[in-house]
C-alpha positions in Angstrom: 75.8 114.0 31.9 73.9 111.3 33.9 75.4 108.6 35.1 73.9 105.0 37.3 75.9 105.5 41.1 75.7 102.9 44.3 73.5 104.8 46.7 71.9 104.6 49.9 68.1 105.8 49.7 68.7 108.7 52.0 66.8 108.3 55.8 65.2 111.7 57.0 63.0 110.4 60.0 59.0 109.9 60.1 57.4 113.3 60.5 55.3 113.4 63.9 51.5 113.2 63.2 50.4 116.6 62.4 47.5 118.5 63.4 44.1 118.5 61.7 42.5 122.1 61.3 40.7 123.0 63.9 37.6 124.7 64.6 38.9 128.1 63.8 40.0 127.1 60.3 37.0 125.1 59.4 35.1 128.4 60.3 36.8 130.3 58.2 37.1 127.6 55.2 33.2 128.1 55.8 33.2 131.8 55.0 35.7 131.6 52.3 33.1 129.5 50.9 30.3 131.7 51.7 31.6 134.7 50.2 32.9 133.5 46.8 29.5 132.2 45.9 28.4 135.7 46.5 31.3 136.9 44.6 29.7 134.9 42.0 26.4 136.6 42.0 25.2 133.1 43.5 23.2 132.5 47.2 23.3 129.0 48.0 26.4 126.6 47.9 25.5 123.0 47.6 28.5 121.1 47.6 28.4 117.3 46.7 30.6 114.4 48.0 30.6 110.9 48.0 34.3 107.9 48.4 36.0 108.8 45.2 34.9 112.5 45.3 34.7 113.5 48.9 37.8 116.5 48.7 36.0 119.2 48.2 33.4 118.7 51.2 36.1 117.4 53.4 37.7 120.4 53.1 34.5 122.8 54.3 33.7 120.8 56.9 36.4 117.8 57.6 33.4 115.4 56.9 34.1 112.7 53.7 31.2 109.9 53.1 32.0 106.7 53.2 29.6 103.9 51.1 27.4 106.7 50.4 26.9 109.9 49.2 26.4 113.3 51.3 25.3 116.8 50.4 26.3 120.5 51.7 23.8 123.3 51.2 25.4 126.4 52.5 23.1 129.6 52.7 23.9 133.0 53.7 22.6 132.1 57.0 22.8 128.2 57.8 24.3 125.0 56.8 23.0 121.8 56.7 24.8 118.3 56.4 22.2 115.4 54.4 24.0 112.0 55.4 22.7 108.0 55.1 21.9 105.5 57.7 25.9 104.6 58.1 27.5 108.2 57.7 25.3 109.9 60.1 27.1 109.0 63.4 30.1 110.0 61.5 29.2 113.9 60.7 30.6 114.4 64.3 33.9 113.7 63.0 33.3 117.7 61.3 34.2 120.1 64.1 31.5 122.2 62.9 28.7 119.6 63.2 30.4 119.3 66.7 30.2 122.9 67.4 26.6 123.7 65.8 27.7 125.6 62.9 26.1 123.1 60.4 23.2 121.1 61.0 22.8 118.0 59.9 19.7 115.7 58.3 19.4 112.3 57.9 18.2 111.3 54.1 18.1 107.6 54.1 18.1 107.7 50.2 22.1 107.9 50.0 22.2 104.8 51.7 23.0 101.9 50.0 20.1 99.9 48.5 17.9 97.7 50.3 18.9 99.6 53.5 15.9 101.2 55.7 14.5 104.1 54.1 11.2 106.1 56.1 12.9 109.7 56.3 12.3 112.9 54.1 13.3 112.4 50.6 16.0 114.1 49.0 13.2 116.3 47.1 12.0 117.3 50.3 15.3 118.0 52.0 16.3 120.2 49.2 13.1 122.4 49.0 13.0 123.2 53.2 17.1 123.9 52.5 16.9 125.9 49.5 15.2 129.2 49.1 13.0 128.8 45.9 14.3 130.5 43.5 17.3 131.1 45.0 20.9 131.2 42.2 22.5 127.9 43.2 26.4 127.2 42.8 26.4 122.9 42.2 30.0 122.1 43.6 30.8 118.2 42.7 34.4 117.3 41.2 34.9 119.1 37.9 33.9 121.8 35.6 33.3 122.2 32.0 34.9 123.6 29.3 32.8 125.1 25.8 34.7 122.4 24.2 32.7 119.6 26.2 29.5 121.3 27.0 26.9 123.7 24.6 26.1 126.0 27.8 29.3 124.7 30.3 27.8 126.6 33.4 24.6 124.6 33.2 26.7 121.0 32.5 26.7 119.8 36.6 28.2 117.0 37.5 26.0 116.6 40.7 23.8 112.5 40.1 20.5 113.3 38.5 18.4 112.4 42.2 19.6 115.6 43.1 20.4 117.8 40.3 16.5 117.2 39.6 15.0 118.4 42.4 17.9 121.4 43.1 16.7 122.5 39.5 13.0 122.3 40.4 13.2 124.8 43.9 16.1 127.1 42.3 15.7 129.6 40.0 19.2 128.8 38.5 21.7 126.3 39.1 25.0 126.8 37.5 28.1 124.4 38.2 30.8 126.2 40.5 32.9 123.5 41.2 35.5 125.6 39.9 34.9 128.2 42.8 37.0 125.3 45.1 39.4 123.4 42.0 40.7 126.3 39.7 44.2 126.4 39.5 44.2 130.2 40.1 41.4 131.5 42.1 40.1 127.8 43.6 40.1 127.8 47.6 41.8 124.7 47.8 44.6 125.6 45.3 46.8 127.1 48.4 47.6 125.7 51.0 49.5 127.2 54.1 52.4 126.2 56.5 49.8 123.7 58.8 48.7 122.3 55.6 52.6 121.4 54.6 52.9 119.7 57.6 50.0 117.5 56.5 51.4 116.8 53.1 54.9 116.1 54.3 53.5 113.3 56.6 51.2 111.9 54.1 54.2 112.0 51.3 56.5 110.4 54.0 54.2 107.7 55.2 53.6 106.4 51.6 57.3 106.5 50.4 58.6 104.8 53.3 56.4 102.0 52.7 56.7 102.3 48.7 60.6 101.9 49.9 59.7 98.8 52.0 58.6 97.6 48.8 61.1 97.9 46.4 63.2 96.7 48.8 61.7 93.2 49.2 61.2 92.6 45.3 62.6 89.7 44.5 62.4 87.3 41.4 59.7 84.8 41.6 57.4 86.5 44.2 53.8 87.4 43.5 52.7 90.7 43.2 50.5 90.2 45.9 53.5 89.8 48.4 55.6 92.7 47.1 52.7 94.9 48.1 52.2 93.6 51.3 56.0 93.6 52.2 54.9 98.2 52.0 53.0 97.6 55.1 50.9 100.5 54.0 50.2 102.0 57.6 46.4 102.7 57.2 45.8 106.3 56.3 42.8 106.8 53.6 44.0 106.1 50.3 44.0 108.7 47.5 43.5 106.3 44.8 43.5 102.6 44.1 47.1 100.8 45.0 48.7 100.0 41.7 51.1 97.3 40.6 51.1 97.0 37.0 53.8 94.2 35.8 54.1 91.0 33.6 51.2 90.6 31.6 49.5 93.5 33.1 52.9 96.0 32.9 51.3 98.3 30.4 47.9 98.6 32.1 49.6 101.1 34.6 46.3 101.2 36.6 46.2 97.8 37.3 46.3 96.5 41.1 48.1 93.1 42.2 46.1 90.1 40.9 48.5 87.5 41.5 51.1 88.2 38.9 54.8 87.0 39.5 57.5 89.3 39.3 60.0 88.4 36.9 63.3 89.2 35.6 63.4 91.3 32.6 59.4 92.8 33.2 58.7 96.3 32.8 56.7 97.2 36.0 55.1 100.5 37.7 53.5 100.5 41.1 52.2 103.5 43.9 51.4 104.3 46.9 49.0 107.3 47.4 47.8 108.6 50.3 45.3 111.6 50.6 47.7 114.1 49.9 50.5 112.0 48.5 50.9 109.7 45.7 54.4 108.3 45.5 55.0 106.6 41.9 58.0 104.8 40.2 58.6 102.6 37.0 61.4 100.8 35.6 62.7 97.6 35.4 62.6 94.5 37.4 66.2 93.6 36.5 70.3 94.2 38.1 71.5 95.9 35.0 70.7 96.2 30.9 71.5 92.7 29.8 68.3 91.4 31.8 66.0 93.8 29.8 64.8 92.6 26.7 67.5 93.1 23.5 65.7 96.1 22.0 65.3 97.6 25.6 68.9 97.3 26.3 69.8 101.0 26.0 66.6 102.0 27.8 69.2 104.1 30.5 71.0 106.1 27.4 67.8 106.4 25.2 64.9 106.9 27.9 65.7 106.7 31.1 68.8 109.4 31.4 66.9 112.2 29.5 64.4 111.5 31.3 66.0 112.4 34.6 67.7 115.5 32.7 64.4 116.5 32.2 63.3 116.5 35.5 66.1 118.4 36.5 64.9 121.4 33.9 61.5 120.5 35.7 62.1 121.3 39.1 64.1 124.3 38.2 61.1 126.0 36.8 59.0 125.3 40.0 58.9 129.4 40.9 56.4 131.4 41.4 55.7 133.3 38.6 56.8 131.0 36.2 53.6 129.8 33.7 52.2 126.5 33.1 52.6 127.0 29.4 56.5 127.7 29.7 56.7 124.5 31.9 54.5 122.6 29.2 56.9 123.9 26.4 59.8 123.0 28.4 58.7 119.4 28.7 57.5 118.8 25.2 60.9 120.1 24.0 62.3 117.9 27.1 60.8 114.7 25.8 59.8 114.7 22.6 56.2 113.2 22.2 57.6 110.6 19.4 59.8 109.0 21.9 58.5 109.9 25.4 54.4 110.2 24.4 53.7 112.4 28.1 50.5 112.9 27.3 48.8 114.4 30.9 49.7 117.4 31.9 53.5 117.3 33.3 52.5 118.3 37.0 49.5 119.2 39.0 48.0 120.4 41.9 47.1 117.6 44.6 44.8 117.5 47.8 42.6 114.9 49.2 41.5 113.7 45.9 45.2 112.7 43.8 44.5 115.1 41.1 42.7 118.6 41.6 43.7 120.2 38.6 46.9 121.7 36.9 47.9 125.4 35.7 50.3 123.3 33.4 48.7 122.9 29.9 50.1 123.6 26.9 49.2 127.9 26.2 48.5 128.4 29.5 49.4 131.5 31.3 48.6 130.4 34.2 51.0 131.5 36.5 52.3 129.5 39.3 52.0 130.7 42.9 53.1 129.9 46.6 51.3 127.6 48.6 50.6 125.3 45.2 51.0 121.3 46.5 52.2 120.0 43.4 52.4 116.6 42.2 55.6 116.2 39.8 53.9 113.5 37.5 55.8 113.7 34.1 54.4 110.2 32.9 56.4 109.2 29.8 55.7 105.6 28.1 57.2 103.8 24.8 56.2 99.8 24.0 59.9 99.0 24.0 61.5 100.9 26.8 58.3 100.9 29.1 58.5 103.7 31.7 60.3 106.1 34.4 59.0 108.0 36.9 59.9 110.2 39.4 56.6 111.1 40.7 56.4 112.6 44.2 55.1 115.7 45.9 56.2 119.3 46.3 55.0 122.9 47.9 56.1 125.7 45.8 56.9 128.6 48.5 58.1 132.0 48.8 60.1 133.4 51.0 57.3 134.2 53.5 55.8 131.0 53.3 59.3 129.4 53.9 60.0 131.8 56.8 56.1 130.9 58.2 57.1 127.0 58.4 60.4 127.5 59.7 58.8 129.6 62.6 55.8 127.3 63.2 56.8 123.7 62.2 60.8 124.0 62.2 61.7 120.2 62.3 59.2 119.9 58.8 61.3 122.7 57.7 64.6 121.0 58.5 63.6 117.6 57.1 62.6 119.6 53.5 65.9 121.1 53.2 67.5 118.4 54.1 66.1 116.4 51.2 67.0 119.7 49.2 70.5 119.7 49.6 69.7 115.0 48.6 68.6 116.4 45.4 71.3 119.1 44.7 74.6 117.4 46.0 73.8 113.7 45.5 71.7 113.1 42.7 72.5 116.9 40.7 68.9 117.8 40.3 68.6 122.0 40.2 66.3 122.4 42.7 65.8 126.0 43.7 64.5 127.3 47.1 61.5 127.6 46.4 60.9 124.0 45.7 59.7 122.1 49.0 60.4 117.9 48.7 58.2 116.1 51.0 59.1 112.8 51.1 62.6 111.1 51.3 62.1 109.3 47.6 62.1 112.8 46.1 65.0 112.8 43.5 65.2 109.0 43.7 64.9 107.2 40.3 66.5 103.5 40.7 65.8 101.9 36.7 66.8 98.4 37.9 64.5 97.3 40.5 65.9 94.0 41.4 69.5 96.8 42.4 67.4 99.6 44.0 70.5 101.5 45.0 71.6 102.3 41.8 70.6 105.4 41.0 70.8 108.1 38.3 72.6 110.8 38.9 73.5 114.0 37.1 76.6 115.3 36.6 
């Protein structure tokens, strides 16, 4: 039985700034990478990267483009780094540019246009790099299924200035960005106790100010105010800020453009963080009556089953369980008529806000400890507008749980701490292996303009 209750948004303290991986762990991200390409029958990695899609090369080398694009090519016995005019001073940043482990070239032609040009081409870079006829993993941002491509291996997703000339040195290029995204066997699909410590600050930092926020709404003000009232704190940003209300409320990727907030507007907004996105919808009203007349029972009808859902949600967050149970449970959850979730309801999250999900509907896809999942069950109906309760999680075992205890206790305390927020406050069944990582996790407040009423369970 849910139920709206006065509460304080709970106060857990601002994680210290955690470590970056160090040399050590980028050397062995290195030959992680190394040997599943040759597990693949494959000899040369060339991994792709460029703003929006810079995870997966961040990750190898702690190097992500900015304004331009950059290229990996990774053979059995070197490395080499291609950079622009303006990222090439920046390659240091990668402890293994720093150490010698990967080279690095300057290829003017990922600069931005009209900029100096005069080096090698990207042609030439690629044919002194890659053996000829060597078998060629392409790593960019996605993969392809038989349903989207006639031969899916061969579909890359690489810009056609360098799949060209990689296809005219190699003898085949197939696309293996799979080899670092897959939900099962992807390197960056796990993630370890140092990594948790990462995510919890990133999740932290972005719900503290997404709480600054909703704390300063108030009728009248521009959109452009409530989002400067976050004082987002300056760490790179996952995806683009969103504010969707008014006239833009069911365009939920819509930024501020100067809309007013006012009373009885449906409204959504984030703040996302490489490795955090913290999301929540609802009203911008004190109670019911503000809502339109045929929105009026949006808590009975929408909102509260809703959060019953996401109770059954976080339940099944165990190792072992599949995505296709979790899918089933969800769909039966919310019915599609009334709810319409149509994105998968949860997924894996990194650098880049979505890496990909074992949650789809017949998967049997299991899922595992050391998965960073997103809990983004996205329901929307044109009277009743949204809910959310999107924030991020680390399913763990017992030996991972142990492993963060021992190495980062305080992170540990702070996660069970928001644990026992979601179990004896809010009613949420939230097992152990379930790690919260920010404060808002469990917090769903449908009238925005009364941010401490929340829905609880009974």
């Amino acid at each position: 039985m849910a139920e709206l209750l006065r509460i304080d948004w709970p106060e857990f303290g601002m994680p210290e700034v955690p470590a970056e991986p160090d040399l050590a762990e980028y050397r062995g991200r290195l030959a992680a990478l190394r040997a599943a390409i040759a597990a693949r029958g494959l000899e040369v990695a060339v991994v792709y990267g460029d703003r929006e899609h810079s995870a997966n090369l961040h990750w190898v080398t702690g190097f992500d483009p900015r304004f331009e694009e950059a290229l990996l090519v990774v053979t059995p016995g070197a490395a080499l780094l291609l950079a622009g005019n303006e990222c090439l001073p920046y390659t240091g940043i990668s402890p293994l540019v720093a150490a010698g482990d990967i080279a690095v070239g300057h290829c003017a032609s990922f600069s931005l246009p009209s900029q100096p040009r005069g080096t090698k081409r990207v042609a030439d870079w690629i044919a002194e790099a890659v053996p000829a006829g060597a078998a060629v993993g392409a790593i960019g941002w996605k993969w392809f299924g038989a349903d989207e491509a006639a031969v899916p291996e061969a579909a890359l997703d690489l810009p056609a200035f360098i799949a060209d000339p990689l296809r005219a040195v190699a003898g085949r290029v197939e696309n293996a960005a799979d080899l670092m995204m897959h939900p099962v066997h992807g390197l960056r699909a796990r993630v370890d106790a140092g990594e948790i410590a990462r995510l919890e600050f990133a999740n932290q930092m972005a719900a503290i100010a997404l709480s600054r926020m909703v704390f300063a709404f108030r009728e009248g003000m521009s959109d452009f105010a409530a989002f400067e009232a976050a004082r987002v704190g300056g760490l790179p940003l996952g995806c683009h800020p969103t504010f969707a209300c008014g006239d833009r409320a069911a365009q939920g990727l819509s930024g501020p453009t100067g809309q007013v907030l006012r009373r009885g507007s449906a409204i959504s907004f984030n703040i996302c963080h490489w490795r955090s996105n913290i999301c929540r919808a609802g009203w911008l009203a004190n109670d019911a009556a503000d809502l339109p007349e045929a929105a009026q029972d949006y808590l009975a009808a929408f909102a509260f089953p809703y959060m019953e859902a996401m109770s059954l949600w976080c339940s099944l967050m165990r190792p072992g369980v599949t995505g296709g149970e979790v899918w089933s449970a969800m769909q039966a959850a919310l019915p599609f008529d009334t709810f319409g979730v149509f994105l998968n309801p949860g997924h894996l999250i990194g650098v880049d806000e979505w890496m990909s999900s074992p949650i789809f509907e017949g998967s049997g896809m299991a899922l595992a400890s050391g998965m960073a999942m997103q809990c983004d069950v996205i329901p929307g109906h044109p009277v009743y507008g949204s809910t959310r309760m999107e924030d991020g999680y680390v399913l763990a075992d017992e030996a991972l749980r142990a492993d963060l205890a021992a190495r980062f206790p305080a992170v540990a305390e702070r996660i069970a701490r928001r644990q026992a927020f979601m179990r004896e406050t809010i009613g949420l069944d939230v097992p152990d292996s379930l790690l919260p990582l920010a404060d808002t996790c469990g917090v769903v407040a449908p009238w925005l303009f009364n941010p401490r009423q929340l829905i609880v369970l009974g």
